[in-house]
TISE-622808 format. One record per residue (C-alpha): residue number from 1; residue in three letters; x, y, z. Coordinates in steps of 0.05 Angstrom, whole numbers, plus 32768, in hexadecimal, padded with zeros to 4 digits. Example, Ala and Ser with C-alpha at 12.3 -4.5 7.8 and 13.67 -1.06 7.14 Angstrom:
BEGIN
{pt 1, Ala, {80F6, 7FA6, 809C}}
{pt 2, Ser, {8111, 7FEB, 808F}}
END
This chain:
BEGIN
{pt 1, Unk, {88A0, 85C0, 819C}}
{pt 2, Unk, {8857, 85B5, 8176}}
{pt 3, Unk, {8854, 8579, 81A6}}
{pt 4, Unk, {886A, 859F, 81EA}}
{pt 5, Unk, {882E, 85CB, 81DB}}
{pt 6, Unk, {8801, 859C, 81C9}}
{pt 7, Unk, {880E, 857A, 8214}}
{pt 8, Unk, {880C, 85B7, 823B}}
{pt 9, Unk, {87C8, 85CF, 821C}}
{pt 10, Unk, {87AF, 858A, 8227}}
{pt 11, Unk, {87CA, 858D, 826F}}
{pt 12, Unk, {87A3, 85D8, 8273}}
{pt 13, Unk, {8762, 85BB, 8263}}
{pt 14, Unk, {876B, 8581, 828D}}
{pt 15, Unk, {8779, 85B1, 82CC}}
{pt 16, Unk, {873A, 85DC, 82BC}}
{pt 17, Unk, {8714, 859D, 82AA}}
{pt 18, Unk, {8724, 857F, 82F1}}
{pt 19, Unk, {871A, 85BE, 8313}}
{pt 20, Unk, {86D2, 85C8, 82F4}}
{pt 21, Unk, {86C3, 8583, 8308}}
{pt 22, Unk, {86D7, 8594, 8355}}
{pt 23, Unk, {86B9, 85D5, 8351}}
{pt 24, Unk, {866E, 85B4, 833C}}
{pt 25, Unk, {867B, 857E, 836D}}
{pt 26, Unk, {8687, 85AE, 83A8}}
{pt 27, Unk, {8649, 85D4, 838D}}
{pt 28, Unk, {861C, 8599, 8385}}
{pt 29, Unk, {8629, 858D, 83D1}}
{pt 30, Unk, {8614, 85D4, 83E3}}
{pt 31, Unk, {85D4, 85CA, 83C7}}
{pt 32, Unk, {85C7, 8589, 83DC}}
{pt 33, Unk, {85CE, 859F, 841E}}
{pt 34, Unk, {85A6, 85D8, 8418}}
{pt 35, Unk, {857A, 85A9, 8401}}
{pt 36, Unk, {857A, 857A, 8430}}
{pt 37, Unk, {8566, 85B4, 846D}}
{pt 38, Unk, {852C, 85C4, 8443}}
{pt 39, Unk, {8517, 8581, 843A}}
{pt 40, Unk, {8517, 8578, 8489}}
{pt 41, Unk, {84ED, 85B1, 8490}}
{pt 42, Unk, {84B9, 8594, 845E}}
{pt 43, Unk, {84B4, 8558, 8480}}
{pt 44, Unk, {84AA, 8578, 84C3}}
{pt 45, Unk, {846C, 85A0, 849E}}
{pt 46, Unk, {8429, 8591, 8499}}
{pt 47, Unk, {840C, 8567, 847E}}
{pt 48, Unk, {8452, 8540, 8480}}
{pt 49, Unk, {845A, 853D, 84CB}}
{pt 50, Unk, {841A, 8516, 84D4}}
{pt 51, Unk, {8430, 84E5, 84A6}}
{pt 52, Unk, {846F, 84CD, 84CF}}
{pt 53, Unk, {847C, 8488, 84AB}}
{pt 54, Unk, {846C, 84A4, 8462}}
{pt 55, Unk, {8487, 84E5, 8466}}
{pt 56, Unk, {84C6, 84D5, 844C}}
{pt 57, Unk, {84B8, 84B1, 8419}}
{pt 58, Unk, {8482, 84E2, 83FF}}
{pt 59, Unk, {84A9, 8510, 8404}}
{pt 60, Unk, {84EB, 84EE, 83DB}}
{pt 61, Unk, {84B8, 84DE, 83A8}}
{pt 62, Unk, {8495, 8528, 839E}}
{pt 63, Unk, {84E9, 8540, 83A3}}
{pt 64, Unk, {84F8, 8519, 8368}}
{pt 65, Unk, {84BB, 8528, 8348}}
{pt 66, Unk, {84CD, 8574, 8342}}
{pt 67, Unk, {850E, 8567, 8336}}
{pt 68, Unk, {84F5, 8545, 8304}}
{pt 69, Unk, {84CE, 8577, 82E7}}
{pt 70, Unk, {8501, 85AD, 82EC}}
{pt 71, Unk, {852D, 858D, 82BD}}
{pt 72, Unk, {8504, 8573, 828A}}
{pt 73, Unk, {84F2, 85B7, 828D}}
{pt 74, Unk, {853A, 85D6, 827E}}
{pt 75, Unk, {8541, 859E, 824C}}
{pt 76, Unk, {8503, 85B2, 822A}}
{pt 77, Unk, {8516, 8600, 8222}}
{pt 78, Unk, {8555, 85E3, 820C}}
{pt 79, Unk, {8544, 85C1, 81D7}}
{pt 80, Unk, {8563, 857E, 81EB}}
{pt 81, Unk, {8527, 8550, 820A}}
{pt 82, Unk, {851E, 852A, 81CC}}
{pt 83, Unk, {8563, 8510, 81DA}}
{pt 84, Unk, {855B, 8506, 821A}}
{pt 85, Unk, {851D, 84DE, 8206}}
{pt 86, Unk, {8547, 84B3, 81D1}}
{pt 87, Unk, {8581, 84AF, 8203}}
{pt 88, Unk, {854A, 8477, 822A}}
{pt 89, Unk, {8554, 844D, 81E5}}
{pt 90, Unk, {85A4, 8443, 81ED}}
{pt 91, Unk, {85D1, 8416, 8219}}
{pt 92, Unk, {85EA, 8459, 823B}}
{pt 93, Unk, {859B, 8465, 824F}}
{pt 94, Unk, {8595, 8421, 8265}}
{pt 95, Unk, {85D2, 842C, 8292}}
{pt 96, Unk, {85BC, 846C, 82AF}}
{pt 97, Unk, {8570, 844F, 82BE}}
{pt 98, Unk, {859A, 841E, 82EA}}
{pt 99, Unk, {85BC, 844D, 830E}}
{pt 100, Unk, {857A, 8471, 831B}}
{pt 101, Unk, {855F, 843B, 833F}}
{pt 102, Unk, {8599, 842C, 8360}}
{pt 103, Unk, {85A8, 847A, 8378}}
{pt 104, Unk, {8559, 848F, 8382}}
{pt 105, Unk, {8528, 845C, 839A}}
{pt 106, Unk, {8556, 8420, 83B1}}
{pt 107, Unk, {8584, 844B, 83D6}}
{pt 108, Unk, {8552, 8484, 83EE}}
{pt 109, Unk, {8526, 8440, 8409}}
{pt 110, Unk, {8560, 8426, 842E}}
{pt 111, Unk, {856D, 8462, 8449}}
{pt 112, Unk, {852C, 846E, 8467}}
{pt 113, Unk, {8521, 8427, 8487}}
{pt 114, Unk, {8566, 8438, 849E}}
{pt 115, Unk, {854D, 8477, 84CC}}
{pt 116, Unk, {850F, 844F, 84E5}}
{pt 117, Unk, {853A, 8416, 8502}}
{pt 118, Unk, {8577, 844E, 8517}}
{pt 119, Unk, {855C, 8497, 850E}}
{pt 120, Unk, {8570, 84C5, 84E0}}
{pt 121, Unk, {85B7, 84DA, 8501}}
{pt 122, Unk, {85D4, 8493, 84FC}}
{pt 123, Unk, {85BA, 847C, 84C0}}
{pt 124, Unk, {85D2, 84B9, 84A5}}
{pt 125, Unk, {8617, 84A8, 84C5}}
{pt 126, Unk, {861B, 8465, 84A1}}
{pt 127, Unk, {8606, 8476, 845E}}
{pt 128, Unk, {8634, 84B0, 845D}}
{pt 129, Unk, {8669, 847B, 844A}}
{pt 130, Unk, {864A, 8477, 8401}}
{pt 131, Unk, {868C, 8492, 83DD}}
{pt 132, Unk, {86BA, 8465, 83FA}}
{pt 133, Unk, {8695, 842E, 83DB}}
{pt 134, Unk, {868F, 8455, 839A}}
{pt 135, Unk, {86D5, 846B, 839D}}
{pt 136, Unk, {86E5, 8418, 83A0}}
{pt 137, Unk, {86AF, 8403, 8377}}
{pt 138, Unk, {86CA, 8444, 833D}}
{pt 139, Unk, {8714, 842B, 834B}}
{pt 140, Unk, {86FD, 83E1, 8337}}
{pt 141, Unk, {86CE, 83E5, 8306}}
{pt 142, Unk, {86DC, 8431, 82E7}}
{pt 143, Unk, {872A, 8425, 82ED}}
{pt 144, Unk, {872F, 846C, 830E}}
{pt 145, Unk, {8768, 8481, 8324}}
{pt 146, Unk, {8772, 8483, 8367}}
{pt 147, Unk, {87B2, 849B, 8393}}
{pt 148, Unk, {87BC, 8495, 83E1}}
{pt 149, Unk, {87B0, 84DB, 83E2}}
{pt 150, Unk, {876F, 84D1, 83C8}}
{pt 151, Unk, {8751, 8494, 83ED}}
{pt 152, Unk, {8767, 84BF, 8435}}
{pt 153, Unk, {8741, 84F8, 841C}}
{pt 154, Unk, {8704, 84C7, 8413}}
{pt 155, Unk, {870E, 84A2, 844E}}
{pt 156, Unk, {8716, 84EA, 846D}}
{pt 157, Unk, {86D5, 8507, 8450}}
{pt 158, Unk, {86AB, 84C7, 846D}}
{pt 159, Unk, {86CB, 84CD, 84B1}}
{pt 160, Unk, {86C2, 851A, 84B6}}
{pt 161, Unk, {8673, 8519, 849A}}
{pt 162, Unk, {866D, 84D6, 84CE}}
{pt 163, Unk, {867C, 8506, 8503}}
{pt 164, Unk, {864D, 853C, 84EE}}
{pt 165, Unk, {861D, 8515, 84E5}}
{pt 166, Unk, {8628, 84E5, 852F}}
{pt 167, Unk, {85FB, 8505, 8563}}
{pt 168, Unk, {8604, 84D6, 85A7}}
{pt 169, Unk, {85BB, 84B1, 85BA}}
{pt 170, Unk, {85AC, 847F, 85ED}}
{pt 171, Unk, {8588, 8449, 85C9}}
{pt 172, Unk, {858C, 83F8, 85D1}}
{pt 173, Unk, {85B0, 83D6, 85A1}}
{pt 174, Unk, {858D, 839E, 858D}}
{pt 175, Unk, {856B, 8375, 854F}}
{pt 176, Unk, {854E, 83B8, 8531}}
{pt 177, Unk, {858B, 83D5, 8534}}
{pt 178, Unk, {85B4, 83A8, 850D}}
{pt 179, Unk, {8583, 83A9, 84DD}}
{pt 180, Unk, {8580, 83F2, 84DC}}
{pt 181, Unk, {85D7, 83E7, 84CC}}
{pt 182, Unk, {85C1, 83BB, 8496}}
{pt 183, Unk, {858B, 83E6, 846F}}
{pt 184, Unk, {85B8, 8421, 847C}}
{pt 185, Unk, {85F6, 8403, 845C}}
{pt 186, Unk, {85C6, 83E8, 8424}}
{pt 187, Unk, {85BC, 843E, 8411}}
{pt 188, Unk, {860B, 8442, 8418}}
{pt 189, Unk, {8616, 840F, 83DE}}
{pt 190, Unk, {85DD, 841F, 83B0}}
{pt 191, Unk, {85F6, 8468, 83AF}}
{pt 192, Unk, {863C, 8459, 83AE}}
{pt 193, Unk, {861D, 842B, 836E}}
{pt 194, Unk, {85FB, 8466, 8349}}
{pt 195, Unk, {862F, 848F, 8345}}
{pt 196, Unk, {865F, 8453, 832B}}
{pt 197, Unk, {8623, 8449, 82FF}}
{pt 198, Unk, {8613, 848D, 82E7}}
{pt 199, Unk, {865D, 8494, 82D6}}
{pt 200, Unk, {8659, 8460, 82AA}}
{pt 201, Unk, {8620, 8468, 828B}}
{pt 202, Unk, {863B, 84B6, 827A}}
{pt 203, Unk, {8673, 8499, 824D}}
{pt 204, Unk, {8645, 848D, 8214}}
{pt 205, Unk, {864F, 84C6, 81DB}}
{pt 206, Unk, {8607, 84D8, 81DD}}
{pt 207, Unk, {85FF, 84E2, 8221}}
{pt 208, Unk, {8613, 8522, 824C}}
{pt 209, Unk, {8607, 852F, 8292}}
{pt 210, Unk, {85C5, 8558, 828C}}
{pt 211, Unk, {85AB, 8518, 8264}}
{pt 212, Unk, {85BE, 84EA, 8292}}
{pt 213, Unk, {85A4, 850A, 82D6}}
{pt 214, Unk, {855E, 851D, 82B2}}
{pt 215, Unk, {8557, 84D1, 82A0}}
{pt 216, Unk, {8569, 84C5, 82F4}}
{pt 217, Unk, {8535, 84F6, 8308}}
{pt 218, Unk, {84FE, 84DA, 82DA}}
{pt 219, Unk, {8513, 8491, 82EC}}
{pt 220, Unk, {8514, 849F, 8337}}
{pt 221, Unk, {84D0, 84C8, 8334}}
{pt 222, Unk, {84B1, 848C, 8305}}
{pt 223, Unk, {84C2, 845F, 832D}}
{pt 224, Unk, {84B3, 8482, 836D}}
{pt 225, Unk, {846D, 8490, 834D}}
{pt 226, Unk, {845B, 844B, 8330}}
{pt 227, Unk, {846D, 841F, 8363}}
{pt 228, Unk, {8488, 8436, 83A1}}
{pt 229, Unk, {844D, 846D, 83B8}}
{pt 230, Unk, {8415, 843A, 83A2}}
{pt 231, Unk, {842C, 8402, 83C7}}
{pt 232, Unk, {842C, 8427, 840F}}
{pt 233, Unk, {83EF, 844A, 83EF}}
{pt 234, Unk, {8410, 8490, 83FC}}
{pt 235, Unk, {83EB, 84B9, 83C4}}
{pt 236, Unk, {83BA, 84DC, 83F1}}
{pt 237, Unk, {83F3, 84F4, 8417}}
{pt 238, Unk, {840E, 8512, 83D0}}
{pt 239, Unk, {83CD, 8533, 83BF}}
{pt 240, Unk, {83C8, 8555, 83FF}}
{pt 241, Unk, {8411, 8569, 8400}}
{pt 242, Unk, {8407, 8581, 83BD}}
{pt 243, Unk, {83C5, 85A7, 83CB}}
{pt 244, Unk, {83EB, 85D1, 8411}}
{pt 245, Unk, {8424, 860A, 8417}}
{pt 246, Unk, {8457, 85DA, 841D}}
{pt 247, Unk, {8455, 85C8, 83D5}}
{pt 248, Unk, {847B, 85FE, 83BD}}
{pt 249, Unk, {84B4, 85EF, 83F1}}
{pt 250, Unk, {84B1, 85B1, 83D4}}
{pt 251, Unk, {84BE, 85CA, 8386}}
{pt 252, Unk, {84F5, 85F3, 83A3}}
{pt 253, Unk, {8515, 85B2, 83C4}}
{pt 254, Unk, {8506, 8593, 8381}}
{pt 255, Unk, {852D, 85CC, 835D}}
{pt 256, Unk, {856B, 85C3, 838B}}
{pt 257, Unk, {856C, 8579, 8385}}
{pt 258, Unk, {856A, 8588, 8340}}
{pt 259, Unk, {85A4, 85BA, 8342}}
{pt 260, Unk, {85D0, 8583, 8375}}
{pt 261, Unk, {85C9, 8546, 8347}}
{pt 262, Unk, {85D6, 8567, 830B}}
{pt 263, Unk, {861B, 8586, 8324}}
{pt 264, Unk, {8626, 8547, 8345}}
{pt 265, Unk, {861F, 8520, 82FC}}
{pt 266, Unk, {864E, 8553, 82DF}}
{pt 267, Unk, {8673, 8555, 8313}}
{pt 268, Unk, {8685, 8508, 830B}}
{pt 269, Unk, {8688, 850A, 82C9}}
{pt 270, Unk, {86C2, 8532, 82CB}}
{pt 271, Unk, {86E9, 8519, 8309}}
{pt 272, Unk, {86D1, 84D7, 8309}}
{pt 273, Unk, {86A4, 84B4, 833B}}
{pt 274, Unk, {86D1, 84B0, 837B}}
{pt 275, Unk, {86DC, 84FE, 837A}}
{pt 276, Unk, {869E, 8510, 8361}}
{pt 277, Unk, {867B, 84EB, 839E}}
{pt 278, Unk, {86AF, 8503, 83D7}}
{pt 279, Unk, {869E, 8547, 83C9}}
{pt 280, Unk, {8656, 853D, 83C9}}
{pt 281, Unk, {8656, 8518, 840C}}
{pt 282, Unk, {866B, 8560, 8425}}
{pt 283, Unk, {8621, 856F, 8427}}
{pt 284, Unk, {861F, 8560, 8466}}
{pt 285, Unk, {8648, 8598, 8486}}
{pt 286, Unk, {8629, 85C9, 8456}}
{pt 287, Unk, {85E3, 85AF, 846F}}
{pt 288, Unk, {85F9, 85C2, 84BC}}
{pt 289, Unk, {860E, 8605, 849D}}
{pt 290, Unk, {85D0, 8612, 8486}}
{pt 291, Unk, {85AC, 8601, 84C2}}
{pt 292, Unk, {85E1, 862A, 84EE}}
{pt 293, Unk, {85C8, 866A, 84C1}}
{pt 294, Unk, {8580, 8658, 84BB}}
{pt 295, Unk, {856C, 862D, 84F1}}
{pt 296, Unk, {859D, 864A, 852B}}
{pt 297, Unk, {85B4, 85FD, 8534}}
{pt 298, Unk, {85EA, 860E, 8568}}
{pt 299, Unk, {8637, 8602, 855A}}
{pt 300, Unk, {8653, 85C5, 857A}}
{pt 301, Unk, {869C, 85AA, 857B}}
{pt 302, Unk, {868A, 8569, 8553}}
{pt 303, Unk, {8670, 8595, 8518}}
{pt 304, Unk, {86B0, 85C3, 8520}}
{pt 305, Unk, {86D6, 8582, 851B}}
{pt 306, Unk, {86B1, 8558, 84ED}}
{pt 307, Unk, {86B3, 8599, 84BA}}
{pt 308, Unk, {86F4, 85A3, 84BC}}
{pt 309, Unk, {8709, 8559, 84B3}}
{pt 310, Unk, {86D3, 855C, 8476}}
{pt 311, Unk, {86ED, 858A, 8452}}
{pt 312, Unk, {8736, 8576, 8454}}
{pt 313, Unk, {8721, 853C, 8440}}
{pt 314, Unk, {86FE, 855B, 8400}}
{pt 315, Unk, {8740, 8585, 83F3}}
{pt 316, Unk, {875B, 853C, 83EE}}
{pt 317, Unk, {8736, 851C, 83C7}}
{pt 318, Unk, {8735, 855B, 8398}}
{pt 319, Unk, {8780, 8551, 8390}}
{pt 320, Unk, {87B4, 8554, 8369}}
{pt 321, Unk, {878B, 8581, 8324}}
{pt 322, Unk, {87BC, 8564, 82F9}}
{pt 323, Unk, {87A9, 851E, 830D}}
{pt 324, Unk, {875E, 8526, 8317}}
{pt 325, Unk, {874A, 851D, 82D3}}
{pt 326, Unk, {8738, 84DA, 82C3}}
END
């Protein structure tokens, strides 16, 4: 009888483990889709909108800078930065570092070369299918577990945000745009890579998911920093960014990309990779919502569609609670 109850409080906390996990996942995507709205708007700002090719990048690089900032910060009034600190020293820091760079700069780089050769709506379209290729890389690498109720909700999510995110263009498809495919696809995998990666790398004892996404943050803004804004010799675009108005959109953008990965990271480190990713990918219908309310984007019947096919998808891949934990 000592044994019956045993299993059913274990089964208990699995259940509100797995719905915490879906909960921060679902809430991570909020945010990053807030997020992502406010990012467009800083871009389209001065001194950003003079700067057409190193806008983005700039701006990526002064996102993750904040983010940064704002927790090292919380870690600081915490208490807990010296461990983050000595969490660099271990295998599990060394893990996380990779999927940094794999998540931030290699991915975000991709992505970018992606919209110059396509535009932002199709490479956004393409690199939307990020957690089907962490879902196989987690199911292969991770041994998650991973029922046909599961992979349609994934395949689900990708198609539904593909269709938000499809707006029909004339354009010639040539060279460019092939390549375009290519560096686009390239952001798919490294994503779908970090958070395989991260997932990994959170199994250590001493790390937890705070830990882990400060390390990303500081890697990505490091790295963003050392190399990537001094080879296209973008740091008087930072200074005068820095010195305008637009800077403190820009630490609010940091604060929300700070408040999406760290759900996210929790998030996976409670569901597991596949999940974790699926629901995040949602930010895309929460980023149309947002610019519905605060934009006055119109309603079309793609976004009614895509939506709904989105978040059935996400109820999917959410499913069974019992079986969600990993």
């Amino acid at each position: 009888m000592n044994f019956e109850k045993e299993v059913e409080l274990m089964n208990v906390k699995c259940i509100k483990k797995a719905r915490m996990g879906i909960g921060l996942g679902a809430t991570s995507a909020v945010a990053w889709g807030i997020d992502t709205v406010v990012i467009g708007v800083i871009i389209a700002s001065s001194p950003f909108k003079q700067e057409i090719v190193l806008a983005p990048i700039i701006a990526a690089f002064m996102h993750d800078f904040f983010s940064a900032l704002w927790v090292s910060l919380f870690m600081i009034v915490k208490g807990e930065y010296i461990n983050v600190l000595k969490l660099f020293k271990t295998k599990s820091g060394a893990i996380l570092v990779l999927g940094a760079l794999s998540g931030g700069p290699l991915a975000m780089t991709f992505y970018f070369l992606g919209i110059q050769y396509l535009g932002a709506t199709y490479a956004a379209s393409i690199s939307s299918i990020f957690p089907g290729i962490g879902a196989v890389l987690a199911f292969t690498f991770l041994k998650e577990k991973m029922n046909r109720r599961t992979w349609f909700g994934v395949v689900l999510s990708i198609i539904g945000v593909i269709i938000l995110a499809y707006m029909p263009s004339k354009f010639n498809v040539d060279s460019h745009f092939f390549i375009g495919i290519l560096f686009s696809l390239g952001a798919a995998i490294f994503w779908g890579l970090e958070g395989v990666i991260g997932a990994w790398g959170m199994k250590g004892k001493e790390v937890v998911p705070l830990y882990a996404i400060n390390i990303r943050q500081m890697t990505s803004a490091l790295c963003y920093g050392l190399f990537i804004v001094s080879f296209i010799h973008g740091y008087p675009l930072v200074l005068e960014a820095a010195s305008s108005k637009i800077v403190w959109l820009i630490v609010i953008a940091g604060l929300l990309g700070a408040a999406n990965y760290s759900l996210y990271y929790m998030s996976i480190n409670l569901i597991g990779a596949a999940r974790g990713q699926s629901l995040n990918n949602t930010y895309v219908f929460w980023a149309i919502v947002t610019e519905i309310i605060f934009i006055g984007t119109p309603v079309s019947l793609h976004f009614v569609i895509g939506a709904v096919i989105v978040l059935f998808g996400s109820i999917l891949v959410s499913g069974n609670l019992k079986e969600s934990n990993r």
